[in-house]
Every structure is written in structure tokens, then in C-alpha cells.
C-alpha positions in Angstrom: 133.8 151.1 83.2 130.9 152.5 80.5 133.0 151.5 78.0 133.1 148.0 78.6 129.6 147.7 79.9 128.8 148.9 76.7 131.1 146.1 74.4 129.2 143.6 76.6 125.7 144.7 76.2 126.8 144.9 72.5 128.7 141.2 72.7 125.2 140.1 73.9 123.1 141.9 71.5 125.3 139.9 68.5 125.2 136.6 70.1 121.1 137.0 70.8 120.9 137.5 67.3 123.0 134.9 66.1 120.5 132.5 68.0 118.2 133.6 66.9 118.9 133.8 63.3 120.3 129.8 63.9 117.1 128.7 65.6 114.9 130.3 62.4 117.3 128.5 59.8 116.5 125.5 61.6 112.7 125.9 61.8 112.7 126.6 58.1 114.5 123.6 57.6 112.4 121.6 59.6 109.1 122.9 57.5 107.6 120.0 55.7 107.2 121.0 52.0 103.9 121.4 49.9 101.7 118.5 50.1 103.9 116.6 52.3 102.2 115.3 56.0 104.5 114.5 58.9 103.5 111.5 61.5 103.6 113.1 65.2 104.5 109.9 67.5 103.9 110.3 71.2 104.1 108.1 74.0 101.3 108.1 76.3 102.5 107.6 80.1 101.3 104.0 81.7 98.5 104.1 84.4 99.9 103.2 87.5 98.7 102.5 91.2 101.3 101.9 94.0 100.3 101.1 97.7 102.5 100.6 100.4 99.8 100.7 102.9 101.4 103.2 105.4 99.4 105.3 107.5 96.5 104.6 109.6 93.4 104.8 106.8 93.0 103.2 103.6 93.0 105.3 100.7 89.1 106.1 99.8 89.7 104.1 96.5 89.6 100.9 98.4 85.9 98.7 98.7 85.5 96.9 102.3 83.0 93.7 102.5 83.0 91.9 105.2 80.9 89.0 107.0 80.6 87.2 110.0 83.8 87.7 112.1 85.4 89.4 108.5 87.6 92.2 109.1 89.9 94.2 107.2 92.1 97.3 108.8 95.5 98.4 108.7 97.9 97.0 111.1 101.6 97.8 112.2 104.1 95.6 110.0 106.8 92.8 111.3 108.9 95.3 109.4 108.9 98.9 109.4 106.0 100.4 107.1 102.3 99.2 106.9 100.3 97.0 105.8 96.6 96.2 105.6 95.0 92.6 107.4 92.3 91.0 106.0 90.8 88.3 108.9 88.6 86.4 110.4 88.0 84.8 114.2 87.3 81.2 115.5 84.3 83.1 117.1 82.1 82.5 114.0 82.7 81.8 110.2 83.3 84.9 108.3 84.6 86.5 105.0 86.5 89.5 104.8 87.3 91.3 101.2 89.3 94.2 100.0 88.9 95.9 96.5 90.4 98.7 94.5 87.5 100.1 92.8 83.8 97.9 92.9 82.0 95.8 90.4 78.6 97.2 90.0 77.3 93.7 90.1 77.8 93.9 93.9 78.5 97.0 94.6 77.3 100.6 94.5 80.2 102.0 92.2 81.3 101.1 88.4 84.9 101.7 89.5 87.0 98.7 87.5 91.0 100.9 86.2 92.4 97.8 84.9 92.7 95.8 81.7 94.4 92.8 80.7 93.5 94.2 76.8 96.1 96.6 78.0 98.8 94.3 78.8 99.0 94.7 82.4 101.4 93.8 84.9 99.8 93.6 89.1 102.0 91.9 91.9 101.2 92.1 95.3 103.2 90.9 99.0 101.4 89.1 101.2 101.4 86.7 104.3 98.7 84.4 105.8 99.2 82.7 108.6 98.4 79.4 108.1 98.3 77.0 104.9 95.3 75.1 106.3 91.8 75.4 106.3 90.8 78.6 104.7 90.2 80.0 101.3 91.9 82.9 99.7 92.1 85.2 96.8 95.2 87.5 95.4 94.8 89.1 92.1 91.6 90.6 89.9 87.8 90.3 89.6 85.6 92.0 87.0 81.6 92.3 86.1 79.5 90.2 87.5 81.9 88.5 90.7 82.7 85.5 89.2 82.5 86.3 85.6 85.8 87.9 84.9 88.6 87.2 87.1 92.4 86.4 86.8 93.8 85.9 89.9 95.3 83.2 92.3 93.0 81.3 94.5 94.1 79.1 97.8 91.4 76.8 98.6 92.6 74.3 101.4 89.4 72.2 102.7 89.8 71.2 106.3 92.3 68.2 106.7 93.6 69.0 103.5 97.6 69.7 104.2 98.6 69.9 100.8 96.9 72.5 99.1 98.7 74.5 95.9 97.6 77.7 95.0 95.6 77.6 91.7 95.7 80.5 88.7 91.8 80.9 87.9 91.7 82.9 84.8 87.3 83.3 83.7 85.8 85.0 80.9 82.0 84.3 80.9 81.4 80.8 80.2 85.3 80.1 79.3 87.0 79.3 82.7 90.1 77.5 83.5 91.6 76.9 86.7 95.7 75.7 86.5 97.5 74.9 89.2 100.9 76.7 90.0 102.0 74.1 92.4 103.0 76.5 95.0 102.1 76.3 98.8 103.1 78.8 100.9 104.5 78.6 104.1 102.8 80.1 107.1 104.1 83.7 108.1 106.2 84.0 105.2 106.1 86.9 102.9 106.0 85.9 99.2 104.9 88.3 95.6 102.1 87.2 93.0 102.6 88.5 89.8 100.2 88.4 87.5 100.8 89.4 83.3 98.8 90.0 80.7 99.4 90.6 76.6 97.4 91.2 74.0 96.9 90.3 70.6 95.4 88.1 68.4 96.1 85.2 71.1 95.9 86.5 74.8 97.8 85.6 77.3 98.0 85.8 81.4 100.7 84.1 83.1 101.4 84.3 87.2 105.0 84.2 88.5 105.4 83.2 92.6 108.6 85.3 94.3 109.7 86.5 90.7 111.0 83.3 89.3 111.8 83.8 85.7 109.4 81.7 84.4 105.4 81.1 84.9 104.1 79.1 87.5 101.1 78.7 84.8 99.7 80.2 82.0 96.5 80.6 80.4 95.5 81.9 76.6 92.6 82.9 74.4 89.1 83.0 75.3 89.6 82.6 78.4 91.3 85.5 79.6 88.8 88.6 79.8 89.2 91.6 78.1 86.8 93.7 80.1 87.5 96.0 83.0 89.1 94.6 86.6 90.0 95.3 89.8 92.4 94.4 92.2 90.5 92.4 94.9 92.1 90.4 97.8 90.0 87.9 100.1 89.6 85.5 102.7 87.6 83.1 103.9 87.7 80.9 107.3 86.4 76.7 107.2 84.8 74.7 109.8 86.4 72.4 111.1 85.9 69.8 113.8 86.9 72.1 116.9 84.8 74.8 115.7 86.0 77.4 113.1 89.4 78.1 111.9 91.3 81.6 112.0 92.6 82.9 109.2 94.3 86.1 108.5 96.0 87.5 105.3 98.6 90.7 105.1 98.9 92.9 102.3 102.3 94.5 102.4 101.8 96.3 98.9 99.8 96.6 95.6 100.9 97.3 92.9 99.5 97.5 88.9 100.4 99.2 85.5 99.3 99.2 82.4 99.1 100.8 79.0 97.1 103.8 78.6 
């Protein structure tokens, strides 16, 4: 038994150094010679912020405004999981709003993560329940609330049944708005996309449900290359009974982009 405990401590003695002496050929093959410079090429991981709204807070992160009958809390799902409800009441008109980070031009925090400069790529899930009367926003809003924005707006003025969601793309004094010609259907879940690249022409294009193409697309000037965040909103219209109710779900959030 000492015997051949020995031969194996000595069988793994000659194969440590055998590793050893391997791994040192290699790093001295690996050495760059005199003068020589070698390029070090890493890839930086994307920033990235996923919410599925479970639970029964908001994550801290999040910026609540509201107004008039405006609310915004998290609410049980038709499904299982979370989500977060953005609404307002018949009571009395009212605006509710919901933002990942704040713009310093109305609020009390410089908190704005996300750039289409670094091609960018948000969708959300949401419902609302109704197609009529009411305004809404799903996408991103930068300095200066309406200066910088790319998101999708829903503006449907009492009586009006035919509404289309519209892509609003701003940069200063450069705004476009094109419509996707896409109305949703009450209580139905659908995704906005929303993606951005960079170059010497910019680009933002918004995709409904993940079709494979743009519902619209916007380039150049227009699209802002300053610092957004992720905002979503909703607004309640009068109407000739009084004032409408109007309520939007945020199933999740999600954004990435290049570091």
C-alpha cells in the first residue's frame, strides 16, 4: 500500500509538471515581440431593465404623477402574474402617468437610462379598456416633456370611433407624428416595440404584436439622441354624459441597449 501511494504521488508530481511546463511554452508563445502592440477586444454587456410587475409595490425606480381621478397601482392580472393599472374615473377628468426614471424638467430627479444613440430596443404589453375617448401614451419621453420623445400616442377625441395609434418621434423643433394604422381592440393584450439605430442617418421604427415589419418609421433629425425614459400615460375626455373612464394595463416593460 506505501508503495503505490508513493508511484501515484510521484505519477502526479510528473503530470503537474508537465502542465505546467506546457502552459509556460504557451505563454511564451503568446508574448508579442519587441515593438509589436496587441488590440485587446472586449464586449461590454448591454444595459437591461425587465419588469414583470409582480408583487404588491412598484420598484422605487418608477415616477407616479397623477391628477384629478388619476391613479396608478398594481393590480391582480386576468392571468397569473401582475401588472401595474394606470386610470382614471367618470367622477372627474384626470391624468394618471408612470415613468422609469424623471425628467428634471418636471420632476425632482435627472434619472433618464436610455438612448436611442445607443441603438435601443423597448416593448411593452398592455391593455386599455376601451378605444374611445381617451388619450394614451406607450413608449419614451426625454428633457423638457415634450421635447424628446419616441413613443406611440392614442388620441381618440370623443365621437371619434376610428382612431389609429400614431408613432410621435420629437427632437426639439424637429417633430413628426406617423401613423401606424393600428387600433386596438378593447381588453385585448397587444406589444409596442419601439427600435432605434444609430449612425450617420438615425432611425426609430415601432412594430404592433411583433409583425416583421414597421408599422412606421422615422429618420434623421428627428429622432433625439439625448437621454429617455420609459413613460406610460393616460388621459380621460369629456364627453356629453359627463367624463369617460379609461384605464390602461401594463403587463411588462422591457428595454436594452448598448452600453
Amino acid at each position: 500500500m506505501g508503495v503505490n501511494r508513493l508511484m501515484k504521488v510521484i505519477h502526479q508530481g510528473v503530470i503537474t509538471c508537465l502542465i505546467i511546463t506546457v502552459c509556460a511554452c504557451v505563454a511564451f508563445l503568446q508574448q508579442p515581440s519587441i515593438g509589436s502592440s496587441v488590440a485587446v477586444q472586449t464586449t461590454e454587456p448591454q444595459i437591461k431593465w425587465f419588469d414583470d410587475f409582480l408583487g404588491t409595490n412598484l420598484h422605487p425606480g418608477y415616477a407616479v404623477s397623477v391628477g384629478g381621478s388619476g391613479s396608478v397601482k398594481m393590480s391582480s392580472s386576468p392571468s397569473i402574474g401582475g401588472v401595474v393599472a394606470l386610470s382614471t374615473s367618470s367622477s372627474e377628468s384626470g391624468v394618471a402617468r408612470l415613468r422609469f426614471g424623471e425628467d428634471p424638467g418636471t420632476g425632482a430627479f435627472d434619472v433618464r437610462n436610455f438612448s436611442a444613440a445607443k441603438n435601443m430596443t423597448y416593448k411593452a404589453r398592455v391593455f386599455l379598456n376601451t378605444n374611445t375617448n381617451l388619450q394614451a401614451t406607450v413608449g419614451l419621453i426625454g428633457l423638457n416633456d415634450p421635447e424628446h420623445v419616441i413613443a406611440a400616442i392614442y388620441n381618440a377625441e370623443p365621437g371619434n370611433t376610428s382612431a389609429n395609434w400614431a408613432f410621435e418621434v420629437i427632437n426639439g423643433n424637429n417633430r413628426m407624428a406617423t401613423t401606424t394604422q393600428f387600433q386596438h381592440a378593447p381588453d385585448t393584450w397587444f406589444t409596442v416595440k419601439i427600435v432605434t439605430e444609430w449612425g450617420d442617418t438615425p432611425s426609430a421604427r415601432i412594430y404592433i404584436n411583433d409583425e416583421n415589419a414597421p408599422l412606421a418609421t422615422v429618420t434623421g433629425d428627428y429622432v433625439p439622441g439625448t437621454g429617455l425614459c420609459p413613460e406610460f400615460q393616460i388621459w380621460n375626455k369629456q364627453v356629453a354624459s359627463g367624463l369617460s373612464q379609461a384605464s390602461l394595463y401594463v403587463d411588462y416593460l422591457s428595454v436594452t441597449q448598448d452600453r
